[in-house]
DSSP file (Angstrom, degrees, kcal/mol; ACC not computed):
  #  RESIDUE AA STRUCTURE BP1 BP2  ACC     N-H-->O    O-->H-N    N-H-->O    O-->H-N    TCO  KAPPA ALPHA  PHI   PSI    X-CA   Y-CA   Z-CA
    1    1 A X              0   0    0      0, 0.0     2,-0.0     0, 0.0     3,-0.0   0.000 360.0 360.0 360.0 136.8    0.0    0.0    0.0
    2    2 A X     >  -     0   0    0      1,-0.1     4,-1.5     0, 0.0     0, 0.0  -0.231 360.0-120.2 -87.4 175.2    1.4    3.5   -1.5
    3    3 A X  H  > S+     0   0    0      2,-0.2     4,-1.1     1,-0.2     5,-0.2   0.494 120.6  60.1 -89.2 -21.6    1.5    6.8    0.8
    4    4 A X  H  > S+     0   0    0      2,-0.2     4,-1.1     3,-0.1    -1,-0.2   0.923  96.5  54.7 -64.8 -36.5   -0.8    7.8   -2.1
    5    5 A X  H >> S+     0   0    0      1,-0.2     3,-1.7     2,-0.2     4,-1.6   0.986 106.4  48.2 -84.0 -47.2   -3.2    5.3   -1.4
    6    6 A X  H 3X S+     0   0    0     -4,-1.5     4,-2.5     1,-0.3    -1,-0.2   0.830 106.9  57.8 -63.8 -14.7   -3.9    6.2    2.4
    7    7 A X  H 3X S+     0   0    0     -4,-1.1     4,-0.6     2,-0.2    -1,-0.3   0.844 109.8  43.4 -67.5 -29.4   -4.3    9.9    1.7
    8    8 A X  H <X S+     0   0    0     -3,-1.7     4,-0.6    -4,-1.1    -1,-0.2   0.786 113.5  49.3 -79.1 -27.3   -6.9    9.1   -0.5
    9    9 A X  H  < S+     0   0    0     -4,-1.6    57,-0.3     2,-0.2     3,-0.3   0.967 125.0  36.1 -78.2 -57.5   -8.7    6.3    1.9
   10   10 A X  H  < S+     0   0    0     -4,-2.5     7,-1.1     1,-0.3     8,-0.2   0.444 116.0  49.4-105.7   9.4   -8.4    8.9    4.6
   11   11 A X  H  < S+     0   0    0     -4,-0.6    -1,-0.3    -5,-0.2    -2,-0.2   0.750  89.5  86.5 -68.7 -39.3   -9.0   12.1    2.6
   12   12 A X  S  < S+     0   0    0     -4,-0.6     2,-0.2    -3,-0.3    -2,-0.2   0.484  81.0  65.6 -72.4  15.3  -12.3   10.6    1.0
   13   13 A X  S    S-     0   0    0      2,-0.3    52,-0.0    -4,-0.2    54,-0.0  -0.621  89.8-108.7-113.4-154.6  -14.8   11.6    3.9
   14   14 A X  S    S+     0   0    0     -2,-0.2     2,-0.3     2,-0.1    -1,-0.1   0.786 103.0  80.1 -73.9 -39.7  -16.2   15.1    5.4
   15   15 A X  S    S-     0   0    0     -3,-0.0     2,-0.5     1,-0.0    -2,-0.3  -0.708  75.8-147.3 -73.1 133.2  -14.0   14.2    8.5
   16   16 A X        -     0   0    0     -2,-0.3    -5,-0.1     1,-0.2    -2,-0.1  -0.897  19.8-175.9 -93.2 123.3  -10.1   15.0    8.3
   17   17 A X        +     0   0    0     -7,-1.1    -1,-0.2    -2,-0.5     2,-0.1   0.994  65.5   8.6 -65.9 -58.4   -8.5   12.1   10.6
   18   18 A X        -     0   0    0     -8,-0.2     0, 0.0    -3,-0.1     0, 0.0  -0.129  48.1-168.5-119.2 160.3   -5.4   13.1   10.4
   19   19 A X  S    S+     0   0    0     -2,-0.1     2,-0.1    -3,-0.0     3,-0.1   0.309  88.6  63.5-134.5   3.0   -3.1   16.1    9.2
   20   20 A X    >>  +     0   0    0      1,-0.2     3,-5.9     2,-0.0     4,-0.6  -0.365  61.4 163.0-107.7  56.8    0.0   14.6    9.4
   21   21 A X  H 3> S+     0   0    0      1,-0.3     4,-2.9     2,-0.2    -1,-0.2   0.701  80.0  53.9 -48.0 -17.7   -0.1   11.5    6.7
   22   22 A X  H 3> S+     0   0    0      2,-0.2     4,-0.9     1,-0.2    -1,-0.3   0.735 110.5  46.2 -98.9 -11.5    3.6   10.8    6.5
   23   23 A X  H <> S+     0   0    0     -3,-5.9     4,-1.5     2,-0.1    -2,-0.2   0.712 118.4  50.2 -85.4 -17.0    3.3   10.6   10.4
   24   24 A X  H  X S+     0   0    0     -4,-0.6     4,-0.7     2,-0.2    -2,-0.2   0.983 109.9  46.6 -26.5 -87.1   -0.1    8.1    9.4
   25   25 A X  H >< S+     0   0    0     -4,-2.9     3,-1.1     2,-0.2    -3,-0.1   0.716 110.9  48.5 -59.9 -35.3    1.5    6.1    7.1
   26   26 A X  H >X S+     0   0    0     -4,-0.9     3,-5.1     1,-0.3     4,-1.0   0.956 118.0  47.9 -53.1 -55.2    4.9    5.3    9.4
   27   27 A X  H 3< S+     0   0    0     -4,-1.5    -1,-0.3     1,-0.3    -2,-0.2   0.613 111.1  48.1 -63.8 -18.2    2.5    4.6   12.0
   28   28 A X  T << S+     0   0    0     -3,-1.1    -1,-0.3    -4,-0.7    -2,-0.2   0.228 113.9  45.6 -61.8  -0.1    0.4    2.4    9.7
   29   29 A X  T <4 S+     0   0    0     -3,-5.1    -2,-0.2    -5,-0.1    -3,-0.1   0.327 108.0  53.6-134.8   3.5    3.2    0.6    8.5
   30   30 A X  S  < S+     0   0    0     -4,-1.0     2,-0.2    -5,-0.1    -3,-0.2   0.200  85.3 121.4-112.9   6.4    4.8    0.0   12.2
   31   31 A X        -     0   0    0     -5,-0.3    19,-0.2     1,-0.1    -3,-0.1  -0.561  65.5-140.2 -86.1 126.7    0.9   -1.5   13.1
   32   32 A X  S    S+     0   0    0     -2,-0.2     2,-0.5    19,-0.1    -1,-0.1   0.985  92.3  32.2 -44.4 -60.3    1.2   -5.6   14.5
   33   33 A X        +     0   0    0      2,-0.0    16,-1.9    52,-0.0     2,-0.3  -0.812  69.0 164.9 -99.3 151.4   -2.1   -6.3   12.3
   34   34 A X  E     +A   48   0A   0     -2,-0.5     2,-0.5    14,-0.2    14,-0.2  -0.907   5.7 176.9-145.5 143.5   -2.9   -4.6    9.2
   35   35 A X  E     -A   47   0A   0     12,-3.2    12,-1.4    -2,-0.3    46,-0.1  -0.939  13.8-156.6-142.8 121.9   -5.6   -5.9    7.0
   36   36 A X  E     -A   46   0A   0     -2,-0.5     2,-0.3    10,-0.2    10,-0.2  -0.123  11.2-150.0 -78.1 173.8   -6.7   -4.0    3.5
   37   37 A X  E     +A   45   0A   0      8,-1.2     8,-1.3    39,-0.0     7,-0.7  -0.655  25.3 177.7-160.1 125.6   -9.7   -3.8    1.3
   38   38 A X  E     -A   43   0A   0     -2,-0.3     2,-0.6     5,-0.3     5,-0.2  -0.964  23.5-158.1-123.4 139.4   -9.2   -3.1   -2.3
   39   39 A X  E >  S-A   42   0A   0      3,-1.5     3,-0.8    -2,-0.2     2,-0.7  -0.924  78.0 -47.3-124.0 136.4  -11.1   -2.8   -5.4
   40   40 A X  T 3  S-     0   0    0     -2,-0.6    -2,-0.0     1,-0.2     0, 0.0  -0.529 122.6 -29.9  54.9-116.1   -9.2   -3.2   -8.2
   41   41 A X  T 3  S+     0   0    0     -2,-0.7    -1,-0.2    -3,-0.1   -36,-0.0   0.878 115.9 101.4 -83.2 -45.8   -6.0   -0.8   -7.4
   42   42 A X  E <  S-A   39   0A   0     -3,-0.8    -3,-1.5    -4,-0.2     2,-0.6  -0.016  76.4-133.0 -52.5 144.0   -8.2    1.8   -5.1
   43   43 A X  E     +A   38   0A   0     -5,-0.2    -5,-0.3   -38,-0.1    -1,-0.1  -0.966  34.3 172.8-103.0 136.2   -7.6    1.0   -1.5
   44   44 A X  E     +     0   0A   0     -7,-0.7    21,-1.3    -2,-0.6     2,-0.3   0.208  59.3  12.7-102.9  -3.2  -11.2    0.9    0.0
   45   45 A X  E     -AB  37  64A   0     -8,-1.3    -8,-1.2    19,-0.3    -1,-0.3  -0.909  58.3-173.9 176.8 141.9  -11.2   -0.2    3.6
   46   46 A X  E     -AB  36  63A   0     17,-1.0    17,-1.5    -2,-0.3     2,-0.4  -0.982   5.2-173.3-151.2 128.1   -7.8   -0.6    6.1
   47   47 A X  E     +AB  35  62A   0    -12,-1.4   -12,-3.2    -2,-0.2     2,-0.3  -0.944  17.4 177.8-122.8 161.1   -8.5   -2.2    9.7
   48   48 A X  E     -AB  34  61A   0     13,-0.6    12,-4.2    -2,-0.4    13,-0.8  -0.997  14.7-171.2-166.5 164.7   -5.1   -2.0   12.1
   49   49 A X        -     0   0    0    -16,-1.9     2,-0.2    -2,-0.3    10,-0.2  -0.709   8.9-165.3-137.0 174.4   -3.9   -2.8   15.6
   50   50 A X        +     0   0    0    -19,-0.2     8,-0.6    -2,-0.2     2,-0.2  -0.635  37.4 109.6-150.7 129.8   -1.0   -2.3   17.8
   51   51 A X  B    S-C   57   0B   0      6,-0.3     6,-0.2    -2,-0.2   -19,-0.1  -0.658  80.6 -63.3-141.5-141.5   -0.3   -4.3   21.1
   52   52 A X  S    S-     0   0    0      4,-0.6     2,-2.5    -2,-0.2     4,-0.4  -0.438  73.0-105.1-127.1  54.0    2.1   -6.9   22.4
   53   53 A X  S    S+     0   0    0      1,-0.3    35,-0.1     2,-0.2    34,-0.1  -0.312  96.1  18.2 123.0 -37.1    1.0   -9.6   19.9
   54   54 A X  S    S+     0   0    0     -2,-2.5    35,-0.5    34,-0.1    -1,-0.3   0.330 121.3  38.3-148.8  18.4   -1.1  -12.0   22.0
   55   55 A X  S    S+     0   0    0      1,-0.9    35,-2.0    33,-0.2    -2,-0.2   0.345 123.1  26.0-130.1 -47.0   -2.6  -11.0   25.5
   56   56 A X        +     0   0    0     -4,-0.4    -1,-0.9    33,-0.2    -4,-0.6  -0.609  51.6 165.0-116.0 166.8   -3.5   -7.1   24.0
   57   57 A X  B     -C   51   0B   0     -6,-0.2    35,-2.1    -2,-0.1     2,-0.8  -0.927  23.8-146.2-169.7 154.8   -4.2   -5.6   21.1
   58   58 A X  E     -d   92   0C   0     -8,-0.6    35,-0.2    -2,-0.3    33,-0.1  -0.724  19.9-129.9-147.2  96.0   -5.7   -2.1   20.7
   59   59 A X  E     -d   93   0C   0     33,-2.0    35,-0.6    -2,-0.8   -10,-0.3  -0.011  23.7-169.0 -11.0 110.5   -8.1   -1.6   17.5
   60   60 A X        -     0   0    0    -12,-4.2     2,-0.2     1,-0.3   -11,-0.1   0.919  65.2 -57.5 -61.2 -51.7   -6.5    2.3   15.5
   61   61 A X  E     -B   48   0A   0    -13,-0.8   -13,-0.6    34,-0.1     2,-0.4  -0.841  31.6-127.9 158.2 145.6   -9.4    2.3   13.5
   62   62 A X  E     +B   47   0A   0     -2,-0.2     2,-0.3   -15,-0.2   -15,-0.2  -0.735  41.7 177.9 -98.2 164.6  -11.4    0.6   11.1
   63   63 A X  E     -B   46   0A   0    -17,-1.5   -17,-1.0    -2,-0.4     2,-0.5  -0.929   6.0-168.8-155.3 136.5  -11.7    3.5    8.4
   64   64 A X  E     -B   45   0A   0     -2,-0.3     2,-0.8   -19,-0.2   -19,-0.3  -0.990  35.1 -92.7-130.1 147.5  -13.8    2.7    4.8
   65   65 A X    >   -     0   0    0    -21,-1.3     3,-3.3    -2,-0.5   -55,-0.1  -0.396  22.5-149.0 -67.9  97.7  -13.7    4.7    1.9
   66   66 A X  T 3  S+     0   0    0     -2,-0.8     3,-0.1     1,-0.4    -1,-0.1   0.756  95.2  50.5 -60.7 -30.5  -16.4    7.0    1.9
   67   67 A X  T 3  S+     0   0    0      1,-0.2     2,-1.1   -54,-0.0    -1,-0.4   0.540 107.2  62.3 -67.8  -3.1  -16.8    7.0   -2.2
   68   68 A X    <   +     0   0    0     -3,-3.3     2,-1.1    -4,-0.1    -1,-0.2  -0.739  67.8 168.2-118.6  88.9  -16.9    3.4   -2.0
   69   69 A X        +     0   0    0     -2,-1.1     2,-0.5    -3,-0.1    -3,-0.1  -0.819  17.6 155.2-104.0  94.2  -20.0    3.0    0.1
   70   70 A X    >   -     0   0    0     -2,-1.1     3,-1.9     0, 0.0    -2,-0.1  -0.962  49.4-103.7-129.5 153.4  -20.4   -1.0   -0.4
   71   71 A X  T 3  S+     0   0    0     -2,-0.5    -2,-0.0     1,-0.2     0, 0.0  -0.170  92.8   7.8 -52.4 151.4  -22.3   -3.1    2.3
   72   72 A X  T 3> S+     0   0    0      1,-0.1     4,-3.2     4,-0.0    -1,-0.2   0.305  74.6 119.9  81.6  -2.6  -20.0   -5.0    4.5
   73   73 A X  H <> S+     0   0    0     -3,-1.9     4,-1.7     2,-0.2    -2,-0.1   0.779  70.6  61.4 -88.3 -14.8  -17.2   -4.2    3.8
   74   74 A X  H  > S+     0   0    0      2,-0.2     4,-1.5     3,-0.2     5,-0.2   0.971 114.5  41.6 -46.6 -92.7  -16.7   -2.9    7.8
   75   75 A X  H  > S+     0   0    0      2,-0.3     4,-1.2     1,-0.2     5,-0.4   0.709 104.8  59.7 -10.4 -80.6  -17.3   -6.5    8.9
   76   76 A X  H >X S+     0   0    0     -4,-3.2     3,-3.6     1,-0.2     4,-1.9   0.879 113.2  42.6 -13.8 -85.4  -15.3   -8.3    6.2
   77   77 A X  H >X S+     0   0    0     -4,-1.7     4,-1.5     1,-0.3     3,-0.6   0.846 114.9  46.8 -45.8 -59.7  -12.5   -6.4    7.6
   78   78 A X  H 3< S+     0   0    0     -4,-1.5    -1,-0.3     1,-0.2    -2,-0.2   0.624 120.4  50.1 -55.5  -3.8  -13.4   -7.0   11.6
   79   79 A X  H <X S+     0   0    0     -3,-3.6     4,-1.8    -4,-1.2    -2,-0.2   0.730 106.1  43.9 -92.1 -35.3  -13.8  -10.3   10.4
   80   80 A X  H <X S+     0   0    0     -4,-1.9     4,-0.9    -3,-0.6    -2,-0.2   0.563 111.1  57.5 -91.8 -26.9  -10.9  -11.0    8.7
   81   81 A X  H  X S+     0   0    0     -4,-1.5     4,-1.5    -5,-0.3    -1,-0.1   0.485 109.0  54.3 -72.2 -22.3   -8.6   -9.2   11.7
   82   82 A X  H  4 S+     0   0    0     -5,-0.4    -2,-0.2     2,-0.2    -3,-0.1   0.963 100.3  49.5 -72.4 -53.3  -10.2  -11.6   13.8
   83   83 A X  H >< S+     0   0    0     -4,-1.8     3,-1.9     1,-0.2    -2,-0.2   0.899 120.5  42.9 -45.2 -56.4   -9.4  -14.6   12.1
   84   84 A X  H 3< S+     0   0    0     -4,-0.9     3,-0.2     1,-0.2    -1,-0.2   0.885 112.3  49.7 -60.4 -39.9   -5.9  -13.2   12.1
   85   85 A X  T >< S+     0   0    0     -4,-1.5     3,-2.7     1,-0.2    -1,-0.2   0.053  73.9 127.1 -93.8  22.7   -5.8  -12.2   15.1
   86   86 A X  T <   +     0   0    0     -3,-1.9    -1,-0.2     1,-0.3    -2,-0.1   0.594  68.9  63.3 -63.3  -9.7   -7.2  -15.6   17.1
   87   87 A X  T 3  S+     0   0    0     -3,-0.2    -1,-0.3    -4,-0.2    -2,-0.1   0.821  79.8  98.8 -81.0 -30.7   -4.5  -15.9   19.4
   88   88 A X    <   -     0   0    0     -3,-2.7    41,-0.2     1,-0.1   -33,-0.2  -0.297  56.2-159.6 -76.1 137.6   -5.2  -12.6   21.3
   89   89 A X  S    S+     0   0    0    -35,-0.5    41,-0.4     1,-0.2     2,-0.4   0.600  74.6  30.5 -99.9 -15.4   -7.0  -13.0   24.2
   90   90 A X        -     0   0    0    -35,-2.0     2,-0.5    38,-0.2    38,-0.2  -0.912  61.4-173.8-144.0 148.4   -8.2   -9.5   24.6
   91   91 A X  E     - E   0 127C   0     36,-2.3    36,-3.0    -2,-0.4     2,-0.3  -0.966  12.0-172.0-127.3 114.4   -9.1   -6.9   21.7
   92   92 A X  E     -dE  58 126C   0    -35,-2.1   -33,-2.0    -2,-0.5     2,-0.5  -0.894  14.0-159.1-111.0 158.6  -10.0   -3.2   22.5
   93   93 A X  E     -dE  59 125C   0     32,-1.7    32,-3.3    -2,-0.3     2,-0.4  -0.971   4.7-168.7-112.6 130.6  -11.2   -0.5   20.6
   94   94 A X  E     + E   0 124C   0    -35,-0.6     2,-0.4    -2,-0.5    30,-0.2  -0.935  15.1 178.9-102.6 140.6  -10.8    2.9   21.8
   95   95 A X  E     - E   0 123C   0     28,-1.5    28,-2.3    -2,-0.4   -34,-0.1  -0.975  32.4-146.7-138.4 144.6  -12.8    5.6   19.8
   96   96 A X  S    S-     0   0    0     -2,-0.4    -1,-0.1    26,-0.2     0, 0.0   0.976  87.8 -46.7 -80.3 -45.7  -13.4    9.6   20.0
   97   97 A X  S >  S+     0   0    0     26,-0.1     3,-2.3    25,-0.0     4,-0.4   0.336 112.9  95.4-150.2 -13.8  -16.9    9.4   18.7
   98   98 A X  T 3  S+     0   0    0      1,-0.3     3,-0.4     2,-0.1     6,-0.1   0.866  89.1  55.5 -74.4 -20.4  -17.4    7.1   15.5
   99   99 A X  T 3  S+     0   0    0      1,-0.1    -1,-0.3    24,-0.1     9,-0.1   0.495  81.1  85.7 -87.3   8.7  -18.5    4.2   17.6
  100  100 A X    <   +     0   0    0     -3,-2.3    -1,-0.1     4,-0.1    -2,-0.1   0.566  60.5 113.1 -80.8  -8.8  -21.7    6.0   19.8
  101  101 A X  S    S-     0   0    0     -4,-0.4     4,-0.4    -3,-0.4     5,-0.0  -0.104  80.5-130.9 -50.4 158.4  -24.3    5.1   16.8
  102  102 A X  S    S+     0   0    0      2,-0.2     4,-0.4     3,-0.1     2,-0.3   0.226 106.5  63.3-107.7   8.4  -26.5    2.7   18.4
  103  103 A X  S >  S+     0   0    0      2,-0.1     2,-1.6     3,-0.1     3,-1.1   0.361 111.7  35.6 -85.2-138.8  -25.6    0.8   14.8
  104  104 A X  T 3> S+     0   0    0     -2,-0.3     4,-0.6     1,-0.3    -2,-0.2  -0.225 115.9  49.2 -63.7  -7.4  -22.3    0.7   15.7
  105  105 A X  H 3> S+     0   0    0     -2,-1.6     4,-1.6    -4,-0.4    -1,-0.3   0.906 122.6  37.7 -73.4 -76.3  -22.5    0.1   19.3
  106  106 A X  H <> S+     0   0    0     -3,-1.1     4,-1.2    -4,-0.4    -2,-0.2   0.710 113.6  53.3 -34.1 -40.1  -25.0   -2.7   18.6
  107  107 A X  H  > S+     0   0    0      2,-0.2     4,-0.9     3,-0.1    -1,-0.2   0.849 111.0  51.9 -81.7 -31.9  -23.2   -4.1   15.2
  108  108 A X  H ><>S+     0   0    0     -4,-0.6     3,-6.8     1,-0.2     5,-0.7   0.949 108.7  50.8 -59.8 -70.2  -19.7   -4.3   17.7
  109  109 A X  H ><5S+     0   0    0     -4,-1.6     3,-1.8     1,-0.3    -1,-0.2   0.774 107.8  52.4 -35.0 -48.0  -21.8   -6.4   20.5
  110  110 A X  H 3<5S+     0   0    0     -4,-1.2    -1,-0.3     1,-0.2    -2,-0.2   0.655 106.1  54.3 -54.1 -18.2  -22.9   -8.8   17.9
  111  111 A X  T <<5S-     0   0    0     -3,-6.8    -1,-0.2    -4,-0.9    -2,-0.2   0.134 128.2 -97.5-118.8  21.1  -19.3   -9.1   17.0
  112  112 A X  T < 5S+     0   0    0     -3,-1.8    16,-0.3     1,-0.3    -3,-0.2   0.279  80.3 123.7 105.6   3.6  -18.4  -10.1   20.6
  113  113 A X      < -     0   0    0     -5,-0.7     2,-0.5    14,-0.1    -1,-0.3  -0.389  44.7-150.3-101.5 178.8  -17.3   -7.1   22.0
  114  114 A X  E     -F  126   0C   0     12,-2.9    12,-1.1    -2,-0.1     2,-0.7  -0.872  20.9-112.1-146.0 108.6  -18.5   -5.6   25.0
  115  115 A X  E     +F  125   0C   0     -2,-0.5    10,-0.2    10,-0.2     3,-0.1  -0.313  38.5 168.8 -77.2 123.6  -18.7   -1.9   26.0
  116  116 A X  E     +     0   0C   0      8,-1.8     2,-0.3    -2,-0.7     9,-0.2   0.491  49.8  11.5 -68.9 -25.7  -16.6   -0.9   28.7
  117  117 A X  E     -F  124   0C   0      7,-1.1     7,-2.8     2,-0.0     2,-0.2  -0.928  59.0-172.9-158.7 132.7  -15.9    2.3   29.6
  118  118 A X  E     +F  123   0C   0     -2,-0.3     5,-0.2     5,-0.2     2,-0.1  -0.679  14.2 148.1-137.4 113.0  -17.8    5.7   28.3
  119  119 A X        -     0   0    0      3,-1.7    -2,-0.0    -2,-0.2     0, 0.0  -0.318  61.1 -86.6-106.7-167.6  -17.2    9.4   28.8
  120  120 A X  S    S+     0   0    0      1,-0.2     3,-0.1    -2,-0.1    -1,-0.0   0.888 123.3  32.7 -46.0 -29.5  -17.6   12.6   27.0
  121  121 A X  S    S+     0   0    0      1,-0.2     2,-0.3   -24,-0.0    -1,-0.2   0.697 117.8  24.6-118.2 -49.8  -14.2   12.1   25.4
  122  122 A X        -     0   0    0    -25,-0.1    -3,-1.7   -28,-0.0     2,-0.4  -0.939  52.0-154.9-148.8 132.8  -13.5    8.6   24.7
  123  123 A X  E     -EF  95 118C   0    -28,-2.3   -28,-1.5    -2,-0.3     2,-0.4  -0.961   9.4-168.4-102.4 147.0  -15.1    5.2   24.2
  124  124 A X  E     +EF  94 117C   0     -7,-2.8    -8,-1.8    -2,-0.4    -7,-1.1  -0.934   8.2 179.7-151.2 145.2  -13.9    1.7   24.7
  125  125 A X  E     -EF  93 115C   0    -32,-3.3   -32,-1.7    -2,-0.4     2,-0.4  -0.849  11.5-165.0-132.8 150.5  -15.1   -1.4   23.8
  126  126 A X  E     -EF  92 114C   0    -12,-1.1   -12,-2.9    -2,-0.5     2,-0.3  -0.852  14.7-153.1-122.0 144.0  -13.3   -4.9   24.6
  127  127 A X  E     -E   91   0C   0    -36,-3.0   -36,-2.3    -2,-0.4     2,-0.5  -0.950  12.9-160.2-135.6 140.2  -13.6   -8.4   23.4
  128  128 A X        +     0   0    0     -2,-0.3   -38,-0.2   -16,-0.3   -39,-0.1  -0.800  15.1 176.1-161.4  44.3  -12.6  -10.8   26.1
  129  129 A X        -     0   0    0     -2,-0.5    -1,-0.1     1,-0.2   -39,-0.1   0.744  40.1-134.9 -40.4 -29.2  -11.6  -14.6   24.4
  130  130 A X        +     0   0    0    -41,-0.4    -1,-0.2     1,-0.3     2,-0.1   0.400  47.8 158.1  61.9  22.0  -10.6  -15.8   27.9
  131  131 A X        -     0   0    0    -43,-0.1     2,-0.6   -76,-0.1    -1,-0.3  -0.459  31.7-135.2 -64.8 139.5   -7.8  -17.2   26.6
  132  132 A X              0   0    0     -2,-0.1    -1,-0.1     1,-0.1   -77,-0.0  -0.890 360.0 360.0-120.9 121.2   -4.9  -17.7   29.3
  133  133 A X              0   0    0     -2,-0.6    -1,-0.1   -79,-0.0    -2,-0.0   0.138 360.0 360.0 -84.3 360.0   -1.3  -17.1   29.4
């Protein structure tokens, strides 16, 4: 994946994530998991993690291309991070606001996670294999 392609994945909505992409990409490209969605060349959907490899693992962001609106493709990707990521025994996501929808609050619990902690500021939502180290 080019430094071209994530400016464009994280250009393409209303929200600016970011303003520092070249401090983005490093940090996209220093992430334990990282897992794409492309169609054709165009990168359409990027899910990424950082922890210590197998007890934590702390969600960045799922981020999907906002020209590319196609169903599922959120999922695919938490799905497909999962799969990769089966060994971790706990998975968080922390979020500033994009997770307070009661879709996405609701679509996360269906996908095992469980919210934990909420304030003005900050959300976090955990999923809890019980796996033991």
């Amino acid at each position: 994946m080019s430094f071209d392609d994530i400016v464009d994945l994280y250009t393409s909505g209303d929200t600016e994530l970011y303003t520092d992409y070249n401090q983005l990409y490093q940090s996209i490209l220093n992430s334990d998991y990282c897992i794409t969605v492309r169609d054709g060349k165009q990168l359409v959907g990027i899910i990424r993690s950082s922890g210590d490899g197998n007890i934590n693992q702390y969600i960045a962001e799922i981020v999907m291309h906002a020209g590319h609106p196609t169903p599922g493709i959120g999922s695919k990707l938490l799905d497909a991070y999962l799969t990769a990521a089966a060994e971790v025994s706990k998975i968080y996501i922390l979020s500033h606001e994009h997770y307070r929808t009661t879709f996405s609050k609701t679509w996360l619990q269906y996908k095992g996670f469980r919210l934990i902690a909420e304030n003005g500021d900050i959300i976090v939502y955990m999923l809890d294999r019980g796996i033991k180290y």
